[in-house]
C-alpha positions in Angstrom: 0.0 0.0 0.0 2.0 3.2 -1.1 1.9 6.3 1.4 1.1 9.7 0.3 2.4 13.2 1.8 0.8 16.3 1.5 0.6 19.9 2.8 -2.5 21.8 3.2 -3.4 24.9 5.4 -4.2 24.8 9.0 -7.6 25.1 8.6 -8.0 22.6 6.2 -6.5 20.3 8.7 -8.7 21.2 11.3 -11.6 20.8 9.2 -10.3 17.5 8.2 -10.0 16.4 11.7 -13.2 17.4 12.6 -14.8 15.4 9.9 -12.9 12.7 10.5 -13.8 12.5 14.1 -17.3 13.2 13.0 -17.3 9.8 11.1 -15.1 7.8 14.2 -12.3 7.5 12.0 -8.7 7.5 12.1 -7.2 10.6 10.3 -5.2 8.6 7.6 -8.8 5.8 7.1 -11.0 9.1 6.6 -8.4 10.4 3.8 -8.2 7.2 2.3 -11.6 7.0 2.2 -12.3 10.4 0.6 -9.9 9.8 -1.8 -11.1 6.4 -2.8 -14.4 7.9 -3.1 -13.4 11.1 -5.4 -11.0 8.7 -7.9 -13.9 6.2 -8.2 -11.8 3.7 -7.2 -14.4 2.2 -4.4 -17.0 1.6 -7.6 -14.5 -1.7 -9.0 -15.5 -4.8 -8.6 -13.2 -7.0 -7.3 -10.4 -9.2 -9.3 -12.6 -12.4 -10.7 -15.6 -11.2 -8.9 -17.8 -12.4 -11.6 -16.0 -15.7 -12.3 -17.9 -17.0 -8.9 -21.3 -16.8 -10.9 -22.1 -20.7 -12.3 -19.0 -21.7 -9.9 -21.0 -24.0 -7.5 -19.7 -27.5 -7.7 -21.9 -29.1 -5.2 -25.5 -30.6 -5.0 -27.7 -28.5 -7.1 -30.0 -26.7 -4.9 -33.8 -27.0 -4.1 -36.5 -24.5 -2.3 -37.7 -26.3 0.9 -41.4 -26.5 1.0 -43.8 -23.5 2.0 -45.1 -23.6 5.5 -48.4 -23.1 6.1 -49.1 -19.5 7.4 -50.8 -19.5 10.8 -54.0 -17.8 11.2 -53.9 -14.9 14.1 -56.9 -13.1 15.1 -57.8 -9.4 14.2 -57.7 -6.6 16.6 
């Protein structure tokens, strides 16, 4: 995971803080977050996510039967 180093003014640090704190986040998750957010990077799907569609090796599988609803009285 690289690590990134930047410089902004104080009170865009303090505002940073306070949002971070806001969302009970570390200072460095709440950056990484905002940045994955504002690249789009968060919107991937994962490496061979849809390679696990059809992938089931196993017993093909059935829908157990419906039980019957019970009756309850009005009010």
């Amino acid at each position: 995971m690289s690590q990134l180093h930047f410089y902004v003014p104080d009170e865009v640090e303090t505002q940073i803080r306070i949002k971070a704190k806001q969302a009970n986040l570390p200072l460095s998750k709440y950056l990484a977050e905002l940045v994955k957010r504002e690249t789009g990077a968060q919107n991937q799907w994962p490496t061979g996510y849809f390679e696990l569609f059809d992938a089931w090796q196993g017993e093909p599988q059935t829908r157990p039967t419906e039980l019957a609803l019970e009756t309850r009285l009005g009010f």
